[in-house]
TILUMZA-560093 format. One record per residue (C-alpha): residue in three letters; x, y negated, z negated. Coordinates in pm, whole numbers, plus 50000, padded with zeros to 5 digits. Each point is the difference from the previous one (the first is absolute). Layout:
% TILUMZA-560093
ALAXYZ...
END
This chain:
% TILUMZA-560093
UNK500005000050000UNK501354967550075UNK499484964949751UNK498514966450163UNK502934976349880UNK498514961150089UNK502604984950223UNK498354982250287UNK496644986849856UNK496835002650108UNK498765001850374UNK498204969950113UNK496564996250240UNK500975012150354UNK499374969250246UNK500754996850314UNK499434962550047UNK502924993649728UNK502435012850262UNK498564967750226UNK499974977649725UNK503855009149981UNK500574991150336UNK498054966649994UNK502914974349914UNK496994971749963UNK499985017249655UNK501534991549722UNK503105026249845UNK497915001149688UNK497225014950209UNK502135021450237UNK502305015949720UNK496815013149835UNK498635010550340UNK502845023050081UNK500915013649663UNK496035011950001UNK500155012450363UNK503125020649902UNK498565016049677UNK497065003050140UNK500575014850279UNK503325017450040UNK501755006949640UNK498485022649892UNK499395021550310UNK502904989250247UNK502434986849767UNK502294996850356UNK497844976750140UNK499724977049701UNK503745003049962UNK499984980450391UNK497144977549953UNK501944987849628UNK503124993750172UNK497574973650225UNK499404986349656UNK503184999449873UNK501154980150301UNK497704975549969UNK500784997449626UNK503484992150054UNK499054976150269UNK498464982149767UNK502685005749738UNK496715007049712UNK502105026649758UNK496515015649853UNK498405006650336UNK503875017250115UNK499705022349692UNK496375004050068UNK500925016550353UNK503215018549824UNK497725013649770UNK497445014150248UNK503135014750154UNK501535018549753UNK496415011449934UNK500525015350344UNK502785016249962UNK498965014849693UNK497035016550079UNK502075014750328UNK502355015349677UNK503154978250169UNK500714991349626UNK503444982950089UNK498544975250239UNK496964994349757UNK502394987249755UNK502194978650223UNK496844985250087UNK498654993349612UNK503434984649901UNK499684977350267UNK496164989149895UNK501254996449664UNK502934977450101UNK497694979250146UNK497224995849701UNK503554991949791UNK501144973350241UNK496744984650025UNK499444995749632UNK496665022249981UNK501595027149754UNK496455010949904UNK499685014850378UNK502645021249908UNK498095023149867UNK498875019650308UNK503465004750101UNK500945015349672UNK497195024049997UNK500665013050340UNK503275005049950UNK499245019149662UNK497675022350237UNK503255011350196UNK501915001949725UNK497625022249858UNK499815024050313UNK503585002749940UNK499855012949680UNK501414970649873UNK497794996149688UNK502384981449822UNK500524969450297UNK496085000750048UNK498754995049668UNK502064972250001UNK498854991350328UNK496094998749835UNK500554986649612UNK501754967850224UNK497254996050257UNK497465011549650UNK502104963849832UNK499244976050269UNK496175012450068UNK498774995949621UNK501954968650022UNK497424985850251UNK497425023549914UNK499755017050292UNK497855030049903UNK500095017150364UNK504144997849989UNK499685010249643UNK498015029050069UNK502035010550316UNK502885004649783UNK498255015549725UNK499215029150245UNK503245003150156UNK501605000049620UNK497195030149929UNK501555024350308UNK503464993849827UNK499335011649672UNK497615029150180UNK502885010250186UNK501875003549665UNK497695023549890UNK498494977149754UNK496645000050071UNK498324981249749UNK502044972750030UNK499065003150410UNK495984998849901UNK500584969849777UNK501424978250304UNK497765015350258UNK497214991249773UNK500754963849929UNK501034995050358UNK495955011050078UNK498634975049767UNK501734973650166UNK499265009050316UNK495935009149877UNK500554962649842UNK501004982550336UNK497305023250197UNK503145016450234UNK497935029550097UNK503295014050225UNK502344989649743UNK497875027049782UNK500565027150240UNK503595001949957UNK499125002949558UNK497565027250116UNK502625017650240UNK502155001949739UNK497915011849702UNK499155031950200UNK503235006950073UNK500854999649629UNK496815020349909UNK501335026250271UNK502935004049807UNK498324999549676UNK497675030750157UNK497144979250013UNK499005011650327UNK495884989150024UNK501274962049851UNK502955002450259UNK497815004950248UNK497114972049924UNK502484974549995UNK501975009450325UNK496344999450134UNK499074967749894UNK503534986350089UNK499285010250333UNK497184981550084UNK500804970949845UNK503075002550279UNK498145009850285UNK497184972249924UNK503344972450029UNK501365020450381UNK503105009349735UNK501795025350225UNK503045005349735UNK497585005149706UNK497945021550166UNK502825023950082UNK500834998649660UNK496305008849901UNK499905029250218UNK503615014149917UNK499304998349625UNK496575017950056UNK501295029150172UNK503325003349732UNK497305001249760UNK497995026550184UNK503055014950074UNK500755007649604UNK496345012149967UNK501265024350280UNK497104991950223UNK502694997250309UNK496734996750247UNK499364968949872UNK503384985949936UNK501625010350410UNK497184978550146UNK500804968249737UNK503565004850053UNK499724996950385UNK498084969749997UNK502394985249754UNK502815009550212UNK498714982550330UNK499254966449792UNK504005001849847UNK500835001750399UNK498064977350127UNK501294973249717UNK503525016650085UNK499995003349604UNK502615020749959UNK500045011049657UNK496275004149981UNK501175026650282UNK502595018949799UNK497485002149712UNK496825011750232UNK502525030150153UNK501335006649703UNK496765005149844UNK499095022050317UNK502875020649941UNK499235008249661UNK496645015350163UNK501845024350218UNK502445007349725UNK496915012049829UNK499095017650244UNK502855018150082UNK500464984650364UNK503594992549871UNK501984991250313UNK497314973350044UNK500064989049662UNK503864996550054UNK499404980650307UNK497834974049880UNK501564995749645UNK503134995750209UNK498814970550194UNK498604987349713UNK503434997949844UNK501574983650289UNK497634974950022UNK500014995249604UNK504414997750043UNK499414977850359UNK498304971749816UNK501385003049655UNK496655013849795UNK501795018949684UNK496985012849870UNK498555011250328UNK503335021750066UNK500375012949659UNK496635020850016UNK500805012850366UNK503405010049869UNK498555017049744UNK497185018350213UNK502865011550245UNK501575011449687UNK496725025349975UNK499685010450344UNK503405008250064UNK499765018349718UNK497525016550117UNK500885010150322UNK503435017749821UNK502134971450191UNK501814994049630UNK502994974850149UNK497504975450168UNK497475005749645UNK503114992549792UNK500954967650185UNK496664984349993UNK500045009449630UNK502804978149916UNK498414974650218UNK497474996749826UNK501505001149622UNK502104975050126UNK497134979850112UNK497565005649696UNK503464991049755UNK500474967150199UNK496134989849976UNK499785010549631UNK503424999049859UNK500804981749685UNK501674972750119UNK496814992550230UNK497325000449682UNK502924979049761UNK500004972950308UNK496035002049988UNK499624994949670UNK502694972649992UNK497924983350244UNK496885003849829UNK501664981449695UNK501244974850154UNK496864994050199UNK498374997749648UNK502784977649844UNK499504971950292UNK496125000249988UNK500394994449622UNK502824973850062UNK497694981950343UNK497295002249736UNK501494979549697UNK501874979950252UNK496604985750119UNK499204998449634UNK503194981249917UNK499224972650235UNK496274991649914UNK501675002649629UNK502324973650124UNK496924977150191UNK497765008149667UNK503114988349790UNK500924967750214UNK495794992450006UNK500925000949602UNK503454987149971UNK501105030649825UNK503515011750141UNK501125014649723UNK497625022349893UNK499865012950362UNK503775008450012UNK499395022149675UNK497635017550182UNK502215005550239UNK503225014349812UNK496825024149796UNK498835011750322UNK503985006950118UNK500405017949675UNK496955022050095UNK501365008150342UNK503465007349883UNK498355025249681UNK498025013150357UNK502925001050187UNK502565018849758UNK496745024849917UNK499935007450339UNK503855006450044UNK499815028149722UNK497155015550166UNK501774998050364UNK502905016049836UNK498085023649827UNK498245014950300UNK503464999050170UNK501565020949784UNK497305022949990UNK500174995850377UNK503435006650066UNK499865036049709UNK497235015250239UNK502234987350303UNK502915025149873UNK498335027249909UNK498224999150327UNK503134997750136UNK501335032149819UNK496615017050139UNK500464989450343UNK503605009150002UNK498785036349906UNK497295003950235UNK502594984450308UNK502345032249890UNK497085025649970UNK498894983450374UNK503555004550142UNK500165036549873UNK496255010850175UNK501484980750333UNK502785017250012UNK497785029150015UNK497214988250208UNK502924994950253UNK501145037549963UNK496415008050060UNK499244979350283UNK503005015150193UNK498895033949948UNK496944993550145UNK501554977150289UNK501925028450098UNK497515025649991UNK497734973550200UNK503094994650221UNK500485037350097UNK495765002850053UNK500984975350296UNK502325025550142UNK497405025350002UNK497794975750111UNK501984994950328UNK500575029150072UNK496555008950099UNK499864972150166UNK500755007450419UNK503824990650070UNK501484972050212UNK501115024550230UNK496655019650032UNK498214966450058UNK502224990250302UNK499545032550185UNK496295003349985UNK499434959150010UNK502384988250158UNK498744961150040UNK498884992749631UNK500734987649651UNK498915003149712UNK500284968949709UNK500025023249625UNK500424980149724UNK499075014649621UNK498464977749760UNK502385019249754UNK502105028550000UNK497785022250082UNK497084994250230UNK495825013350014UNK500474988850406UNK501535023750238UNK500495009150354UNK499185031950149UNK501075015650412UNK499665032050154UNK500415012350344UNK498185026750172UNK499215010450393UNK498445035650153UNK502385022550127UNK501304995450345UNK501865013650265UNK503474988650109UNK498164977950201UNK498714981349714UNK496235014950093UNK497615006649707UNK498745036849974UNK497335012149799UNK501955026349755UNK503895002350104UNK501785010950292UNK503575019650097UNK502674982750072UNK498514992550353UNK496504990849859UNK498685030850158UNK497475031249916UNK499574993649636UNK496534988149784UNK500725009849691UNK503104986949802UNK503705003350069UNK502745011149754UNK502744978649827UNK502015006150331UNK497104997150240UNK499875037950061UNK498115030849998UNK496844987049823UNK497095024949892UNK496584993750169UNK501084982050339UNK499115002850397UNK500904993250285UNK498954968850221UNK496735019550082UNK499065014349672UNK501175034650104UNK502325028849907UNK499844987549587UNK499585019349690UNK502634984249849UNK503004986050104UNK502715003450240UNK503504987850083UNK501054980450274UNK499155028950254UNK497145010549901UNK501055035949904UNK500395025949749UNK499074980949696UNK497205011349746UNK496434999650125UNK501114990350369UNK500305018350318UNK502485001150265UNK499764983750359UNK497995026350079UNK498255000249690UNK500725035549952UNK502315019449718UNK499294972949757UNK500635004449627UNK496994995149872UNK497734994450322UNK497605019850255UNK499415003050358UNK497464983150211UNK497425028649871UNK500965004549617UNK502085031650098UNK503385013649921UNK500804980049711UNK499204977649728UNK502355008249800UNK503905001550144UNK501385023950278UNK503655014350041UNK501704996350371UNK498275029250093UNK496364992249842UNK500375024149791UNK499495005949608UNK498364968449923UNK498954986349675UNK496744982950003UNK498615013950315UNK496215010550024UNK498145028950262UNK497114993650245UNK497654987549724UNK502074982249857UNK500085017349660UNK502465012849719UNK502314974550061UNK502264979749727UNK502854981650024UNK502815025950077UNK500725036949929UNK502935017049965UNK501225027350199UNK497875026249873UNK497244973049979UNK500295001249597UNK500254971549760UNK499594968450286UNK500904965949874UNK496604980750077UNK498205035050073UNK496085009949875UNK499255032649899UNK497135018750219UNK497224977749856UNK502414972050128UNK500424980749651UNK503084977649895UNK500594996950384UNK502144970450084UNK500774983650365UNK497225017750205UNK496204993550135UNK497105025449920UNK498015010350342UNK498274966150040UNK503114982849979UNK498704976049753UNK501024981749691UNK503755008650008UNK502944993150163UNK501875016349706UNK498455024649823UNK496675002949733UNK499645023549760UNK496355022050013UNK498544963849848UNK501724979750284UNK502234982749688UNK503214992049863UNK502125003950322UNK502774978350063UNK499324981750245UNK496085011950016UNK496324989049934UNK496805018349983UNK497104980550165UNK499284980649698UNK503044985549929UNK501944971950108UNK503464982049965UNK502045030950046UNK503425002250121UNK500585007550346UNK496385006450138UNK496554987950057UNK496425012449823UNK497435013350188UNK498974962850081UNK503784989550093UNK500264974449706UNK502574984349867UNK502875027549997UNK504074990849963UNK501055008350394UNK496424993150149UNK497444975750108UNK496085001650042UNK497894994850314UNK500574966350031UNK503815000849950UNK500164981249656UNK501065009949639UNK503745009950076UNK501695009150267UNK503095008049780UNK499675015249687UNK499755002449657UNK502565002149745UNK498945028949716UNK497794980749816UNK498034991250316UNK501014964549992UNK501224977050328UNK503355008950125UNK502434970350117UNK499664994750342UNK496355011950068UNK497404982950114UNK496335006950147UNK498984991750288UNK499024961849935UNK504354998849894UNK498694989449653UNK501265011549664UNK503804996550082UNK502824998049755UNK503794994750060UNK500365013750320UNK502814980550164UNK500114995150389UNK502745023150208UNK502044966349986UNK499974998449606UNK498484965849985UNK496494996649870UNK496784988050225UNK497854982449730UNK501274988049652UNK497374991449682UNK501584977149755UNK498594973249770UNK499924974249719UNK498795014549672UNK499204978949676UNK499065019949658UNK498924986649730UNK502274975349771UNK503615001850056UNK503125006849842UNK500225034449808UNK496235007949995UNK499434985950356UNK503035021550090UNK498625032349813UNK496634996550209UNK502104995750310UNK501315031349964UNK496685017649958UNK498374980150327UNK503525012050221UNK499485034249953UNK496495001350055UNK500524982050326UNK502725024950047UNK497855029649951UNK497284984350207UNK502594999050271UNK502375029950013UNK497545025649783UNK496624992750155UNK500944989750338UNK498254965050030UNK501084976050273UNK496834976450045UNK500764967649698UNK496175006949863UNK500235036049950UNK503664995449831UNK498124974849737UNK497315017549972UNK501875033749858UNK502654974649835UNK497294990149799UNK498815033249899UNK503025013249920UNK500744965149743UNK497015000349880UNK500485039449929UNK503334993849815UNK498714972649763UNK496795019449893UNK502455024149869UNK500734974249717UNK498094998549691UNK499884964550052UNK497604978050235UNK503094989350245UNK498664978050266UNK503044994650195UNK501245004850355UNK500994974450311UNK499084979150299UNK501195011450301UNK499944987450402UNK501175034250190UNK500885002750329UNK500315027250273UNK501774990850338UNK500605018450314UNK503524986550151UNK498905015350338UNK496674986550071UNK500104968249747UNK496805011649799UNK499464991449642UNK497715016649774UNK499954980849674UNK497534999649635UNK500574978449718UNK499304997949663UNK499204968649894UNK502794984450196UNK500124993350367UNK501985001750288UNK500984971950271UNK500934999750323UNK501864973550178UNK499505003850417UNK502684989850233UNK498084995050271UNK497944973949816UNK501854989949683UNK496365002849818UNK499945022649665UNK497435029049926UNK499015007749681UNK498925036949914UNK498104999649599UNK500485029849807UNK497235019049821UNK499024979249658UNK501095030849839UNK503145012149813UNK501585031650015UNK499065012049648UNK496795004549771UNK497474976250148UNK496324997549933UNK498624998150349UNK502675020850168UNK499245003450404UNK502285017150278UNK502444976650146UNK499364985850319UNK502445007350303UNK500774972250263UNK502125006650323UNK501734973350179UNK501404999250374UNK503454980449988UNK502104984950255UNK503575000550026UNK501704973449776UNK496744994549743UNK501284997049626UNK497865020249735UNK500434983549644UNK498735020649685UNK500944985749598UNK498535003549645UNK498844966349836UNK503224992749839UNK501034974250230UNK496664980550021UNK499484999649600UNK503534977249959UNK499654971849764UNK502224972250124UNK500514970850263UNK499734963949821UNK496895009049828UNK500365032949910UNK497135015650176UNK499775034750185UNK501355003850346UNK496465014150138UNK499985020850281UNK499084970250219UNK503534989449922UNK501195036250083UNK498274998250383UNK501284969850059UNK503535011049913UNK499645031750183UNK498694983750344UNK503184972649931UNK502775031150009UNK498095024450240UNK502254992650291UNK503095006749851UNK501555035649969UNK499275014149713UNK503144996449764UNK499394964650017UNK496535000949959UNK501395019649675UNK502374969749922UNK497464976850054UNK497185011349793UNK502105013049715UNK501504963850009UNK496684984350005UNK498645021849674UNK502944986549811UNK499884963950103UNK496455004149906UNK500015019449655UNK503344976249893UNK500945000049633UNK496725020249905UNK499505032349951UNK499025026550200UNK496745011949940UNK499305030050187UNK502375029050212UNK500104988550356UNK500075025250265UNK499274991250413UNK500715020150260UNK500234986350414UNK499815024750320UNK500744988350311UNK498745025550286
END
């Protein structure tokens, strides 16, 4: 909460016609030095203290063109009023000595008083309690003196905030409370509002929150009945702190804001420091600290900036907390000393002696003004009456009395000095104890905090080494860049690439499945080498019931060029063999008579104990085909079951074969040609380098050239960053990993549509109600026909066209990739690019960057225009140029967010 300290005065009517009067030189100076000085404080002062400041220097010109002293220190004062509600405290005074030097030249001491209560306000600011009471108890002399009551009372409130800044609130409530009967007695209803102000921000301290309240209330429309901008920024600030200690933050955020624009508007700086202060004490509360930090931060360099002691001392100490807080123990334990330091120099001894000292004395020369007065209508009273000597024995009693005062005094003065100056040492003693305790936890805060740096520091290293490699980046983009730059040590954004392409021929064609070495007679899969696969054919779809070597012969399941003698094959009619056939035909194992019956596998010479052979009710048969030649091309047992390599007509997904419907079997398609024309690993899942017939579902297959034909990458952002952004980074890599190389996704929506899944799988196995996951803008693109398939979540994608210069914009799904209420499948877009168009894909780290000359964000208005400014360069100085650009911009502050952007040129 921040005190009204009366500095300026009161605001006068707002009339435009005074300007004119100013400028009408028929008038006399009498006339136009009132007009202006109203104009100005009626107008301006108090709400564009800038523009007064330019419109008094007209005064003061005129003033001095004149040569009329009062009306120069008139202007100097309206000046210095300026300056000191823009918190330029420095100037302010320069500008109130010189006012004052002109009230003392002139011979009008009694308008000195203004000057000395202003510059008691800035003393006070400073924490200079000492210099402003002074400051008041002389401007306090020369207003009872003439019996000003409005001076009087001015300086009875600012003497009030002293003593409540002390601590000593009773003494406070005795000032503020004469200071409001002389303003009820005068009828200075704004005058009032400042007493008001003040008494609730004394009951707020006291825990009277419902009184607090009332009078901030009242305060404030007393202040927004006189147009008071400064007041009613005070009003609104001191309702929400009080709000704000009743914990009722819903009420206090939307006081604080409005208080906040008024302090900026009025360029009030220290009404600034003390509304973001108070606003960072909210999210302390709430545990938002790194915004907490931010604000109270600001606050403090504001508070140092203009000189405010008190204002800096409570953001030092709330840093103190957060810091704390957040386990960052070096940057908690500087901001403690900070603010001891501060809170010893405001309250210290030496401070409250020089206070009291002044209070004294202040006393002493009311009481000596007083019977000084007295003295002289003594002497007038004794000249009326021709007694001279009986007055001058008055005189030596009453110098007797004031000497007997005086010496009584001394002893007390010494008295509380002594007792001053024992507490001083054995603070001392104290302090000297804790400063030794404080060194010894440092030392092992520091101890600490490198532990954890280096344990942070070698997280990075794991970190990057998921990340894809320089190296890997430049083969399968080779005109890009990509601008990475942690918040921290460790970041929640990343950057994710992989390659893929069909399988091809040397010729760089595509094939559905694999091919040989010359891209010929194969539809199934090829091995590591390209050789011998199982379940292939020819060009025509011939001669296959397996696989066979580059000419065609003598392998398992294959015939010869005359398709005859096979191992493991048949004639044109099902005769001779089904089995395997020496050179002469003879003794075959496997082979089956005219009916095709009591066949199995193989026998052995005497036709005994076969490998693969049925008994004569043809059971635990493998490799052959009852009469109907059905439901095996291995073998079935009497339930058509269990073979390798076999179904019965009900099953499916077998190794090797088709059902009875010629579904989905390892080796085999259906009618229509789809659901593999490869194979199946043993579990039954997709094999690299398959595809069906629409070439979907393929997974790091690279081209006969080894260079990939379409690449996915993309710019991810988790939530937070540093360590727990980094932990949740690690989670959404993997699942986009798996998505990729386990499930055999290529099109962006499917790939963030099973991302999700899988996240959201791997949270729910916590006991806890984790929420977290990323935004993402992925990317597919075909190098060899320039198409781009592309989904976001939440973030976008742009495109900048050569041809036309113009940018595209592409907005993601208003969906993470996490838990989400209203969860929907991600929506696919596909793109036809041109030769030399620039794809652009970020996170909103670069956009959300406080800085520039008024510390604002750098909006993604700022980022288009920025991107369209560097398109046409290549793209390591588009690199150079936009990482230059996000430092110019961010400056001295800090960063707020991990930046990540990534730029494709096709």
């Amino acid at each position: 909460m921040w005190l009204c300290v009366f500095g300026p005065g009161v605001a006068y009517s707002s009339q435009d016609s005074l300007y004119q009067v100013w400028k009408d030189e028929t008038q006399h100076d009498t006339t136009r030095f009132k007009a202006i000085k109203s104009f100005i404080w009626g107008n301006y002062l108090f709400s564009r203290p800038d523009t007064a400041c330019v419109i008094a220097h007209e005064q003061l010109d005129y003033a001095v063109k004149r040569r009329n002293l009062l009306k120069q220190a008139d202007a100097y004062n309206t000046i210095g009023i300026s300056w000191y509600f823009r918190s330029e405290f420095d100037s302010a005074l320069v500008y109130y000595e010189k006012g004052l030097d002109c009230v003392r030249r002139s011979g009008m001491y009694r308008a000195a008083s203004a000057f000395l209560n202003n510059m008691g306000t800035i003393e006070m600011a400073r924490g200079n309690y000492a210099v402003a009471i002074e400051k008041f108890n002389q401007g306090l002399k020369i207003e009872e003196l003439k019996r000003d009551t409005l001076s009087a009372a001015n300086c009875h409130l600012n003497i009030g905030i002293v003593y409540y800044r002390q601590g000593e609130y009773d003494r406070a409530r005795e000032y503020y409370l004469l200071a409001d009967a002389l303003y009820l007695k005068i009828g200075s209803e704004p005058n009032r509002g400042n007493v008001l102000n003040n008494l609730g921000v004394m009951e707020n301290e006291l825990k009277n929150s419902l009184l607090a309240i009332s009078y901030h209330e009242e305060a404030f429309a007393i202040r927004q009945k006189n147009n008071d901008q400064v007041g009613m920024g005070a009003s609104l600030n001191n309702l929400a702190t009080t709000y704000m200690d009743m914990r009722d933050f819903e009420k206090a955020l939307p006081y604080f804001s409005e208080a906040l624009k008024i302090a900026e508007a009025t360029q009030d700086m220290v009404s600034v420091s003390a509304v973001k202060f108070n606003m960072a004490n909210i999210y302390l509360d709430q545990g938002k600290l790194d915004e907490s930090i931010r604000m109270a931060t600001e606050a403090y360099e504001i508070a140092t900036t203009v000189g405010a002691i008190s204002e800096r001392k409570q953001a030092a100490e709330l840093l103190y907390t957060a810091y704390k807080k957040k386990a960052d123990y070096k940057q908690s334990l500087e901001m403690h000393e900070t603010f001891m330091h501060l809170k010893d120099s405001i309250t210290s001894d030496e401070n409250k002696s020089a206070i009291i000292r002044q209070e004294y004395k202040a006393e002493y020369e009311k009481m000596a003004v007083a019977d000084s007065l007295k003295s002289v209508e003594e002497k007038k009273l004794q000249k009326a009456e021709l007694a001279t000597e009986r007055a001058e024995n008055h005189r030596r009693e009453q110098f007797s009395i004031f000497l007997v005062i005086g010496l009584l005094a001394a002893v007390v003065f010494g008295f509380i000095i002594y007792k001053r100056l024992r507490i001083t040492r054995e603070q001392k003693a104290i302090i000297e104890e804790q400063k030794i305790t404080v060194t010894h936890a440092f030392d092992q805060l520091e101890e600490k905090n490198k532990e954890i740096l280096d344990s942070i520091t070698y997280a990075k290293r794991i970190q990057s080494a998921i990340l894809p490699s320089r190296k890997f980046v430049s083969q399968v983009l080779a005109d890009a860049f990509i601008l990475y730059q942690p918040k921290d040590i460790v970041a929640g954004d990343f950057y994710w690439i992989e390659s893929y392409a069909g399988a091809s021929d040397s010729e760089g064609k595509k094939y559905a499945g694999a091919s040989d070495s010359k891209g010929k007679k194969y539809a199934g899969a090829l091995d590591s080498v390209g050789k011998n696969a199982t379940d292939a054919s020819d060009s025509k779809g011939k001669n296959n019931a397996g696989a066979s070597d580059s000419g065609g012969e003598n392998e398992l399941g294959a015939l010869d060029s005359e398709g005859e003698n096979a191992v493991g094959a048949s004639d044109s009619k099902g005769k001779k063999n089904a089995g395997a056939s020496d050179s002469e035909g003879k003794k075959y194992a496997g082979a089956s008579d005219s009916e095709g019956k009591n066949y199995a596998g193989a026998l052995d010479s005497v036709g005994k104990n076969a490998t693969d052979a049925s008994d004569s009710e043809g059971k635990k048969n493998a490799g052959v085909s009852d009469s109907g030649g059905e439901n095996a091309v291995g073998a079935s047992d009497s339930k058509g079951k269990n073979a390798v390599g076999v179904s019965d007509s009900g099953e499916e997904n077998e190794l090797g074969t088709l059902d009875s419907k010629g579904k989905n079997y390892a080796g085999a398609s259906d009618s229509k040609g789809k659901n593999y024309a490869g194979a199946l690993d043993s579990v039954g899942k997709k094999n690299a380098g398959v595809s069906d017939s629409g070439g979907e579902n393929l997974v790091a297959v690279s081209a006969s050239d080894g260079k990939a034909d379409c690449v996915l990458f993309a710019a991810a952002d988790c939530t937070g960053h540093g360590v727990p952004g980094a932990l949740v980074s690690v989670v959404c890599h993997n699942a986009l990993n798996r998505s990729v190389r386990e499930y055999g996704l290529t099109d962006p929506a499917k790939i963030l549509d099973k991302t999700r899944e899988i996240v959201v799988h791997e949270f729910e196995k916590s006991d806890e109600n984790v929420r977290d996951g990323m935004d993402i803008s992925l990317c597919a693109l075909s190098l060899s026909s320039l198409t781009l398939a592309w989904a976001g979540a939440n973030n976008p994608l742009w495109v900048v066209r050569k041809s036309t210069g113009a940018l595209e914009e592409l907005k993601g799904d208003k969906q993470p990739i996490g838990k989400f209420a209203d969860a929907k499948p991600f929506t696919g877009h596909q793109l036809q690019l041109e030769k030399g168009d620039t794809i652009y894909v970020f996170t909103d780290g670069f956009q959300d960057q406080f800085g520039g000359d008024k510390g604002k964000k750098f909006k993604a208005s700022s980022l288009k225009e920025l991107i369209l400014e560097v398109t046409a360069l290549p793209m390591p100085e588009q690199l150079h140029k936009i990482q230059h650009a996000f430092e110019d911009w961010r400056g001295s502050l800090e960063q707020v967010d991990d930046v990540c952007l990534i730029g494709v040129r096709v």
